[in-house]
PyMOL commands that place a pseudoatom at each C-alpha (Angstrom):
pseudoatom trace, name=CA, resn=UNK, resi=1, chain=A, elem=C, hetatm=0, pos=[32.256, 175.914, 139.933]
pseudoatom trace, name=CA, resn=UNK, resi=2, chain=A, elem=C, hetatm=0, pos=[29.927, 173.177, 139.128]
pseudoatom trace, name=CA, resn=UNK, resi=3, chain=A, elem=C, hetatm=0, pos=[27.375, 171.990, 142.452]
pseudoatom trace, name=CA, resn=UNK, resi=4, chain=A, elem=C, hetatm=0, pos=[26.902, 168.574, 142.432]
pseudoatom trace, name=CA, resn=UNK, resi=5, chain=A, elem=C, hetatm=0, pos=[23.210, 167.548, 141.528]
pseudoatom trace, name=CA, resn=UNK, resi=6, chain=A, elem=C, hetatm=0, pos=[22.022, 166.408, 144.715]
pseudoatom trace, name=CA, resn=UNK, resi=7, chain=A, elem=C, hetatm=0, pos=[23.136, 169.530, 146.554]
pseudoatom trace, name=CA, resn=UNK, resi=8, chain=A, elem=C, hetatm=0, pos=[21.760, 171.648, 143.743]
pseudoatom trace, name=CA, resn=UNK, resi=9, chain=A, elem=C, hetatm=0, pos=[18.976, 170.694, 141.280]
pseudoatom trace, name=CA, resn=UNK, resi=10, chain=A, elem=C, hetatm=0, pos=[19.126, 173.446, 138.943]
pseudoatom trace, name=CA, resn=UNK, resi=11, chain=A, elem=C, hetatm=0, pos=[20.678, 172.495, 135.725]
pseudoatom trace, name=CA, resn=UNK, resi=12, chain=A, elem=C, hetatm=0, pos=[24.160, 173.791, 135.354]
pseudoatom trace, name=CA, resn=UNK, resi=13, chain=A, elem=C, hetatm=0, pos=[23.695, 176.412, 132.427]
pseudoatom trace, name=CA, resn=UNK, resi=14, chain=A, elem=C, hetatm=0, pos=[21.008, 178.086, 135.043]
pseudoatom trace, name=CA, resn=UNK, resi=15, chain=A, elem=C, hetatm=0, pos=[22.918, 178.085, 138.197]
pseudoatom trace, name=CA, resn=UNK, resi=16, chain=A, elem=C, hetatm=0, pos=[24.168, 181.652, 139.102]
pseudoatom trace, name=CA, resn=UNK, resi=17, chain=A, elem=C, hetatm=0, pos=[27.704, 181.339, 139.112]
pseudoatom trace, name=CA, resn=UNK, resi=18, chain=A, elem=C, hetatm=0, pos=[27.613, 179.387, 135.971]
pseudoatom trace, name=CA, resn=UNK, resi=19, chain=A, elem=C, hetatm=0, pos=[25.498, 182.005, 134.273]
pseudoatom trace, name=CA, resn=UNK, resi=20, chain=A, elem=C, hetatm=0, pos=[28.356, 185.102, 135.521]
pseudoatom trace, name=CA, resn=UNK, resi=21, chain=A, elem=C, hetatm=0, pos=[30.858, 182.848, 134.753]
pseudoatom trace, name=CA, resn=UNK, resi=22, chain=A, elem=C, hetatm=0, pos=[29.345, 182.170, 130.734]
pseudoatom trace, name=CA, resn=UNK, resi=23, chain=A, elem=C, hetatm=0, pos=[28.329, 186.134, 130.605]
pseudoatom trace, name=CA, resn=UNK, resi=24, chain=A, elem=C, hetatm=0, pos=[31.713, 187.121, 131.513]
pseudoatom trace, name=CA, resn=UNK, resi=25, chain=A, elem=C, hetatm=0, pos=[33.541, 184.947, 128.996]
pseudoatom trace, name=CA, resn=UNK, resi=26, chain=A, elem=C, hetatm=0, pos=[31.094, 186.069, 126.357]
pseudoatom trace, name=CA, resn=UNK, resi=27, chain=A, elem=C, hetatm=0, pos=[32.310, 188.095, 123.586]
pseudoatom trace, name=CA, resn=UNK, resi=28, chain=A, elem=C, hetatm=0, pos=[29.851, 191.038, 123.827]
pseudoatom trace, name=CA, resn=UNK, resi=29, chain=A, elem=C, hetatm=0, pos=[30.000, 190.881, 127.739]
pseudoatom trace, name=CA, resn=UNK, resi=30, chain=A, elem=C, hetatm=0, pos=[33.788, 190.277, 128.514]
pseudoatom trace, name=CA, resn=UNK, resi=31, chain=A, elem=C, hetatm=0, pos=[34.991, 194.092, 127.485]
pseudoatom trace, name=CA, resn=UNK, resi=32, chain=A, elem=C, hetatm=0, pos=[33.207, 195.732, 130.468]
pseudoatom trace, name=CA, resn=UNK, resi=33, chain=A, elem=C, hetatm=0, pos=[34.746, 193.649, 133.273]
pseudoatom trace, name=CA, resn=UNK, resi=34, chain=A, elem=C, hetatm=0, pos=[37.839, 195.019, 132.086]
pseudoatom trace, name=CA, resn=UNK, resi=35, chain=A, elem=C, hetatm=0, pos=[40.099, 196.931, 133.900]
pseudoatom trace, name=CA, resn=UNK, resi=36, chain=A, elem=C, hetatm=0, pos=[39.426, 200.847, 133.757]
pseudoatom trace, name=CA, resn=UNK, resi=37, chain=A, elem=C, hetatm=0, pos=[42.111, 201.633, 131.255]
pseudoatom trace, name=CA, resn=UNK, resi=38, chain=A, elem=C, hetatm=0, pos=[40.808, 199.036, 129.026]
pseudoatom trace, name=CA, resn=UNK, resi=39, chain=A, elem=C, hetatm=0, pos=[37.508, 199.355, 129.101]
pseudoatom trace, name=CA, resn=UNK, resi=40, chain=A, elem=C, hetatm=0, pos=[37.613, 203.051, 128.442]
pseudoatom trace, name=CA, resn=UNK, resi=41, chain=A, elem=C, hetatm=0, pos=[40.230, 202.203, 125.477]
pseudoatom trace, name=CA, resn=UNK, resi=42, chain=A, elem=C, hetatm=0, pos=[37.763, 199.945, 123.866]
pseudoatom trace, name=CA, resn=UNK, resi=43, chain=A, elem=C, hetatm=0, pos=[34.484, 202.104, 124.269]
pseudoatom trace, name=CA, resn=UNK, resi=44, chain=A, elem=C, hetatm=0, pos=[36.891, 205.193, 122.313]
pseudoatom trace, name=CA, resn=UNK, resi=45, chain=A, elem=C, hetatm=0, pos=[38.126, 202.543, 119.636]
pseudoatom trace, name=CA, resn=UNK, resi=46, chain=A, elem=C, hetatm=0, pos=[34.330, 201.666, 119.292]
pseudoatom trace, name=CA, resn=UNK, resi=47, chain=A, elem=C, hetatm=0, pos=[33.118, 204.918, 118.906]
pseudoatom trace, name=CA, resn=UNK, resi=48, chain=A, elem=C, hetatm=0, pos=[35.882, 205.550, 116.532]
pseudoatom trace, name=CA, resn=UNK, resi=49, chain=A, elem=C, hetatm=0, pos=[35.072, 202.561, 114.481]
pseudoatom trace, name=CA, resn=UNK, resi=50, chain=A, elem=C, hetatm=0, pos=[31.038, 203.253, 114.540]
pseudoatom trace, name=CA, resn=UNK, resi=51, chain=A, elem=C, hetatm=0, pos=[32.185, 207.122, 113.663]
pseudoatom trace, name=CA, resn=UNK, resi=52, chain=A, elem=C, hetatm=0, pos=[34.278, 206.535, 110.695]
pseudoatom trace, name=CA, resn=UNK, resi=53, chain=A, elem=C, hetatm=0, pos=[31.784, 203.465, 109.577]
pseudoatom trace, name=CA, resn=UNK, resi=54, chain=A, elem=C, hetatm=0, pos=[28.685, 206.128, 109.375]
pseudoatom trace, name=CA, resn=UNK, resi=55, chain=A, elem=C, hetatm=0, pos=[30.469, 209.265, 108.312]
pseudoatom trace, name=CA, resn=UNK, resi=56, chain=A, elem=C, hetatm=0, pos=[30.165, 208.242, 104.569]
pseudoatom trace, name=CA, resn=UNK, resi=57, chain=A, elem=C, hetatm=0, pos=[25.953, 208.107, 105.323]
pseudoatom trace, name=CA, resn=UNK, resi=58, chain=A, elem=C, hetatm=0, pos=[25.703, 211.325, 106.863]
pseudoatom trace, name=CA, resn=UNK, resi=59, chain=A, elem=C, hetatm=0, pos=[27.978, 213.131, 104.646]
pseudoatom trace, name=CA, resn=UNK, resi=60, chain=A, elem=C, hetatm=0, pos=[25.514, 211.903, 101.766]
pseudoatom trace, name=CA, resn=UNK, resi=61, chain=A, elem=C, hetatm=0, pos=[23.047, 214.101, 103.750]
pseudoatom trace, name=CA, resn=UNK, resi=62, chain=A, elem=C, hetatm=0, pos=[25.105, 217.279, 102.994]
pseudoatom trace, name=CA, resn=UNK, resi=63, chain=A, elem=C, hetatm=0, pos=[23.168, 218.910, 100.573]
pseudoatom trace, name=CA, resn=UNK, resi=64, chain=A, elem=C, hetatm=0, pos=[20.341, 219.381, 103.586]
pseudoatom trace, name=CA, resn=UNK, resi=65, chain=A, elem=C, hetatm=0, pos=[22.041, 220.322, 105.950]
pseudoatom trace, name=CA, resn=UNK, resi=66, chain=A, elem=C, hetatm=0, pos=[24.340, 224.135, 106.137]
pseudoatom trace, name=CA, resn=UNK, resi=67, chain=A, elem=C, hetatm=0, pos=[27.328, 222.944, 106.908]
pseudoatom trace, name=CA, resn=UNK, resi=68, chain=A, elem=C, hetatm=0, pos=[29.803, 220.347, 108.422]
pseudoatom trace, name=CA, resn=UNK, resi=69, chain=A, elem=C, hetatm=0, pos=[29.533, 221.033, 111.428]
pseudoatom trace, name=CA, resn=UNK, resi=70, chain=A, elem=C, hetatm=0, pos=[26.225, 219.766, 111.726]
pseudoatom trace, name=CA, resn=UNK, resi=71, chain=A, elem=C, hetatm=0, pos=[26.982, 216.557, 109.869]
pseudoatom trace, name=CA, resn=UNK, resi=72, chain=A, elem=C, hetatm=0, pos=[29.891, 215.707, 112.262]
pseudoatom trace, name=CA, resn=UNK, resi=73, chain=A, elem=C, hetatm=0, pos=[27.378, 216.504, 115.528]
pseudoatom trace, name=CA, resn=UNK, resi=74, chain=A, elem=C, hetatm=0, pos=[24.379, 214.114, 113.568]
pseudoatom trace, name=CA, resn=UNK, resi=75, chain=A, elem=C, hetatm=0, pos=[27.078, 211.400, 113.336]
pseudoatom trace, name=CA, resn=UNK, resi=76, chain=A, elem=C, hetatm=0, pos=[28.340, 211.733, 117.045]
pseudoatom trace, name=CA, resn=UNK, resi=77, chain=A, elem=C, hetatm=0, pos=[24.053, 212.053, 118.091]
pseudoatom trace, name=CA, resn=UNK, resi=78, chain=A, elem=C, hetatm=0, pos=[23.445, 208.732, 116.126]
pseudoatom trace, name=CA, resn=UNK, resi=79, chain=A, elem=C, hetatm=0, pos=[26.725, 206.679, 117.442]
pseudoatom trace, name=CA, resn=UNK, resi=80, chain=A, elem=C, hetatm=0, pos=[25.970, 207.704, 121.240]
pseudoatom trace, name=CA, resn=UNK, resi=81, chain=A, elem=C, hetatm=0, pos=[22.282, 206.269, 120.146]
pseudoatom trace, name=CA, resn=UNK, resi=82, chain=A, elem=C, hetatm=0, pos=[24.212, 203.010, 119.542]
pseudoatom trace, name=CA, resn=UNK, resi=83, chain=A, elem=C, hetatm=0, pos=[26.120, 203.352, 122.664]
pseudoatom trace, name=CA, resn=UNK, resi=84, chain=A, elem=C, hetatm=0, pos=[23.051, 203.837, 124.326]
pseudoatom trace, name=CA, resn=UNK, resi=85, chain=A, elem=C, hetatm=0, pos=[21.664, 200.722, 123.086]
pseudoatom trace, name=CA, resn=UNK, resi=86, chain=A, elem=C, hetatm=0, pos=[24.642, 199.137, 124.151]
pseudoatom trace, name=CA, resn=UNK, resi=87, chain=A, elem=C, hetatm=0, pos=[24.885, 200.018, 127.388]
pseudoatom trace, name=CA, resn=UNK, resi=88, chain=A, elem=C, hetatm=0, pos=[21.365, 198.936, 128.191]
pseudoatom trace, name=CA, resn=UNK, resi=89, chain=A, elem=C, hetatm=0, pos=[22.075, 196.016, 127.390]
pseudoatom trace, name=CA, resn=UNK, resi=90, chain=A, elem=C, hetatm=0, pos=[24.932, 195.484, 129.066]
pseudoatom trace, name=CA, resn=UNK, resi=91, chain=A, elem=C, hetatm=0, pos=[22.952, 196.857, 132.460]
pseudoatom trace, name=CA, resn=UNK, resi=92, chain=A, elem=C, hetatm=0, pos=[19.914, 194.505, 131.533]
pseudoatom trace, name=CA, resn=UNK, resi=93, chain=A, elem=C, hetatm=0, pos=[22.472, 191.916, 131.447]
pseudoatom trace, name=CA, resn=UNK, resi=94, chain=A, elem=C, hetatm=0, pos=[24.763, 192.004, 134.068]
pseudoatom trace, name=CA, resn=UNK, resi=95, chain=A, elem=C, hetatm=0, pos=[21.762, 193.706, 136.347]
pseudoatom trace, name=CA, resn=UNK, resi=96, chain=A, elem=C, hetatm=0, pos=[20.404, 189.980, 135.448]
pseudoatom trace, name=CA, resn=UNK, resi=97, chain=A, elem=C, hetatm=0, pos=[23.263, 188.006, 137.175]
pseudoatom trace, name=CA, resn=UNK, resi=98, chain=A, elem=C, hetatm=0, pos=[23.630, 190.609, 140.168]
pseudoatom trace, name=CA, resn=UNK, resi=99, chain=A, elem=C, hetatm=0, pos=[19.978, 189.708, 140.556]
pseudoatom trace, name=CA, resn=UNK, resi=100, chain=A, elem=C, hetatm=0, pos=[19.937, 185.842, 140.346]
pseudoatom trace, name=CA, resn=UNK, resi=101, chain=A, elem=C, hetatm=0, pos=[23.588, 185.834, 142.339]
pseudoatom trace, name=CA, resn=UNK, resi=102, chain=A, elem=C, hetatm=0, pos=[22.149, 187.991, 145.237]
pseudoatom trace, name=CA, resn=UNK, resi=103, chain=A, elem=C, hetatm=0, pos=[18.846, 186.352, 145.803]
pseudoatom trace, name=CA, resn=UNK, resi=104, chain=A, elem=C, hetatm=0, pos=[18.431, 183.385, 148.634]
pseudoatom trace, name=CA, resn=UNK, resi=105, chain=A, elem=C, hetatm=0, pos=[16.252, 181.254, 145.740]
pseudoatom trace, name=CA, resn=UNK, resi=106, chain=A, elem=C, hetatm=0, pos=[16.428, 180.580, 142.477]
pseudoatom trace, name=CA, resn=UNK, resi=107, chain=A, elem=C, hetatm=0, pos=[14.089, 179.815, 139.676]
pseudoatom trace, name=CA, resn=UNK, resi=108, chain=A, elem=C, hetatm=0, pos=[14.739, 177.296, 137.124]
pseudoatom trace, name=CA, resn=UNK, resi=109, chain=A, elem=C, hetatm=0, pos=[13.011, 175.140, 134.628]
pseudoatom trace, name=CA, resn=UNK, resi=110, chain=A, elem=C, hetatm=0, pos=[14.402, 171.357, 134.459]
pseudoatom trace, name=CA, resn=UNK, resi=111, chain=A, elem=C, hetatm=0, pos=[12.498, 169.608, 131.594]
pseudoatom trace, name=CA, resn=UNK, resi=112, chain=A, elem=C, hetatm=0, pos=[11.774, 172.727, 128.828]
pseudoatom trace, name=CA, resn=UNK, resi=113, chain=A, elem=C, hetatm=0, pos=[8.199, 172.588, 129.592]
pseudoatom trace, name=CA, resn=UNK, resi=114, chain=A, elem=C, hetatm=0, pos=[8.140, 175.584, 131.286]
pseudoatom trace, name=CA, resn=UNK, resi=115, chain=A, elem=C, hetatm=0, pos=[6.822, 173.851, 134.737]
pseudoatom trace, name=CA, resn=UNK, resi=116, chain=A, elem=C, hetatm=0, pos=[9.515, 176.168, 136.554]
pseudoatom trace, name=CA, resn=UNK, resi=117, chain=A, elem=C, hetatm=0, pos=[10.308, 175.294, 140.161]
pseudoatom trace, name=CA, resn=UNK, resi=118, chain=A, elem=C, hetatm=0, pos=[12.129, 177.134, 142.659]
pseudoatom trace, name=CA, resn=UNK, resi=119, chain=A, elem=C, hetatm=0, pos=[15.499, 176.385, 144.580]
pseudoatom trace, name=CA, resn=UNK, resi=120, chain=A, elem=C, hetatm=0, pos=[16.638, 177.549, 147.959]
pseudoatom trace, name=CA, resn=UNK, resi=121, chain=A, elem=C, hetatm=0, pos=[20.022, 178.026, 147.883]
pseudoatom trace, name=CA, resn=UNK, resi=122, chain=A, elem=C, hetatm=0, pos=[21.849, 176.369, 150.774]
pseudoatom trace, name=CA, resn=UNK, resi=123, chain=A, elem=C, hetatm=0, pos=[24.172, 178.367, 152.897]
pseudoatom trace, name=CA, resn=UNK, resi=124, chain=A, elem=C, hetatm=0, pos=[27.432, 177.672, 151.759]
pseudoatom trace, name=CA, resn=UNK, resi=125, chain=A, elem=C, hetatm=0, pos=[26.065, 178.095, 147.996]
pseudoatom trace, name=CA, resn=UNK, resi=126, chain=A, elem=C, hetatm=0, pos=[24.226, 181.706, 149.274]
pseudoatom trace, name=CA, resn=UNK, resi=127, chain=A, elem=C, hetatm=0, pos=[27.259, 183.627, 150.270]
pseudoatom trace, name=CA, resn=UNK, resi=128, chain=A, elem=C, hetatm=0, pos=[29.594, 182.308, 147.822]
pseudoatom trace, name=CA, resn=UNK, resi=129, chain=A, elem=C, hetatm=0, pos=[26.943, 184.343, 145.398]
pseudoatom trace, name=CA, resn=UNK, resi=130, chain=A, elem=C, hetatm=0, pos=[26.045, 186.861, 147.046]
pseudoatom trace, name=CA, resn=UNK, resi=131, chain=A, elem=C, hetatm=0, pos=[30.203, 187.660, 147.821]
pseudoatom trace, name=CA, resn=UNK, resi=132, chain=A, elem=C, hetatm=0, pos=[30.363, 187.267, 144.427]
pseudoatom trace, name=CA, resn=UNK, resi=133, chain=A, elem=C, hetatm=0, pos=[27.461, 189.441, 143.236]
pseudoatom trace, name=CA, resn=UNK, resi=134, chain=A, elem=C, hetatm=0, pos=[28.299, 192.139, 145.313]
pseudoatom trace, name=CA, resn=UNK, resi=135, chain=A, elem=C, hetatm=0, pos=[32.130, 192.333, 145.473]
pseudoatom trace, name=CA, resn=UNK, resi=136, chain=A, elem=C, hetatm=0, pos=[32.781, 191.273, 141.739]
pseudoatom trace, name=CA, resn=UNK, resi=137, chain=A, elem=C, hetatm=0, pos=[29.575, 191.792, 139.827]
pseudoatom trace, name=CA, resn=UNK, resi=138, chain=A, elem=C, hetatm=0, pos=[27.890, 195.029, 141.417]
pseudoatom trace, name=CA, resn=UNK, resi=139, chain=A, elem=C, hetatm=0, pos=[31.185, 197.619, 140.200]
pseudoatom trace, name=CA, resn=UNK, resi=140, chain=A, elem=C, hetatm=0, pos=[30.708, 196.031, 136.746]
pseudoatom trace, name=CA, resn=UNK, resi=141, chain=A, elem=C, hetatm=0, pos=[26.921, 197.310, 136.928]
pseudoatom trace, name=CA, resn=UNK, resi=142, chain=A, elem=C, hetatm=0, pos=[27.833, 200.741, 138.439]
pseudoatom trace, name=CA, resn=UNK, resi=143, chain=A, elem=C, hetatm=0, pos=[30.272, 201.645, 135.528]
pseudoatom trace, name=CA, resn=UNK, resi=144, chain=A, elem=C, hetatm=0, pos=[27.844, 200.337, 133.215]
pseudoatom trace, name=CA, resn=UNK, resi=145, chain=A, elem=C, hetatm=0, pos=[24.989, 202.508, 134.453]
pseudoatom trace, name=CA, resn=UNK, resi=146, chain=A, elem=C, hetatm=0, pos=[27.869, 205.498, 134.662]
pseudoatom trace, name=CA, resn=UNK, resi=147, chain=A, elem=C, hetatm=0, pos=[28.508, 205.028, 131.126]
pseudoatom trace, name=CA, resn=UNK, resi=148, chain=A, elem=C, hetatm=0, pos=[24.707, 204.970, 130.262]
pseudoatom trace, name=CA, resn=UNK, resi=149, chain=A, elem=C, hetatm=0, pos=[24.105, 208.062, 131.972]
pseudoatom trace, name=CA, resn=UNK, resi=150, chain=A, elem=C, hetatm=0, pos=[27.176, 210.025, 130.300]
pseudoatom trace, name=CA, resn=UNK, resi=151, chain=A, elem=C, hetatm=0, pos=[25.751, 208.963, 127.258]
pseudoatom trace, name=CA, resn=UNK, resi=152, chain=A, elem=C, hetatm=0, pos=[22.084, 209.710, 127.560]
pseudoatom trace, name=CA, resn=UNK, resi=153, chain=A, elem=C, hetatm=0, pos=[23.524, 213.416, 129.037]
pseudoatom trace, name=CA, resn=UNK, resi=154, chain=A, elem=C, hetatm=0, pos=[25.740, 213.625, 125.701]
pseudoatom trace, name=CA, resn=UNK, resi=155, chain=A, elem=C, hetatm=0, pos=[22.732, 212.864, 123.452]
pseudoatom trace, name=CA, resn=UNK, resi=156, chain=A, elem=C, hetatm=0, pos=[20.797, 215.280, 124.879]
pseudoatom trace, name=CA, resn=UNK, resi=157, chain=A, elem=C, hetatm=0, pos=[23.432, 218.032, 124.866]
pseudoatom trace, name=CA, resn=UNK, resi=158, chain=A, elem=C, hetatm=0, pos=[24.378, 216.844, 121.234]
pseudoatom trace, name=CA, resn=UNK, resi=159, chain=A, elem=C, hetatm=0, pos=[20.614, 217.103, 120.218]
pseudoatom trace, name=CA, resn=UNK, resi=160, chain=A, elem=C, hetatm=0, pos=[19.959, 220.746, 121.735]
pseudoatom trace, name=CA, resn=UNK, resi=161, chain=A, elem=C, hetatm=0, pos=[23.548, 222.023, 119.718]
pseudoatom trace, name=CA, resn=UNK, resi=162, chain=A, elem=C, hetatm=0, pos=[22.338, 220.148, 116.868]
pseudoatom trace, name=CA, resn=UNK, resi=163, chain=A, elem=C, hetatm=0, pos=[18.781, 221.968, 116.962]
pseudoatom trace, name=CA, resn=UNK, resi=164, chain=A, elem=C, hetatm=0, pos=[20.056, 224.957, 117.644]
pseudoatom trace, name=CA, resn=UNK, resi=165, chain=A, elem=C, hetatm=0, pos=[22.061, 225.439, 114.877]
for i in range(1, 165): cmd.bond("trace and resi %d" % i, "trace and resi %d" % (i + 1))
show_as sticks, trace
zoom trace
């Protein structure tokens, strides 16, 4: 996917498709362009794992607290916190590429000395991205900021049980 330098001055690790193509193969990134099966597989086997990993802290909390109940909800509350975390930054990132993919010019810095200059993509090299911003990128970003808000909702419903109690 490389453009050849005198079509494209932007150094290759900043152009666009380049960047998508590095944040998708990423190990932190790649799990939520899975498919929907997948990706909703490996967000339960996270939670799981972040569950079971902090049950052994809260439980040392029992003595405050009345009973288990309450421990199990404070141990859901703080690993949606996480997955809240995690999901904005997934949206910062991918929001990011959908961003720099979509838009007609791109800004780049060539020698490190942060003198940054501005491309304007050519034609061709404009709707390649934007196809792929919108087509491939954009449903990545709209189950991302799905997930967020299911998670935000479930904090705050976790939080109001937990305080109620």
């Amino acid at each position: 996917m490389f453009i050849f330098k005198k079509l494209c001055p932007v150094p290759f690790d900043q152009q666009p498709l380049n960047e998508y193509i590095s944040l998708k193969k990423s190990c932190f990134f790649s799990w939520s362009v899975l498919n929907i099966d997948k990706y909703l597989n490996r967000i339960l086997s996270i939670f799981t794992f972040l569950f079971l990993l902090l049950s052994p802290f809260v439980f040392s909390l029992m003595p405050y607290y009345k009973n288990e109940f309450q421990l199990i909800l404070l141990n859901t509350c703080i690993v949606n916190f996480i997955f809240i975390i995690i999901f904005m930054r997934l949206y910062l990132g991918w929001s990011y590429i959908v961003k720099r993919l979509v838009s007609a010019t791109v800004f780049y810095e060539e020698s490190g000395w942060y003198d940054g200059q501005i491309w304007i993509k050519t034609v061709e090299s404009l709707t390649k991205d934007r196809l792929i911003g919108l087509y491939e990128v954009t449903p990545f970003v709209k189950r991302i900021k799905c997930s967020l808000f299911i998670s935000i909702m479930s904090f705050i419903i976790e939080n109001l049980i937990f305080y109620l109690l």
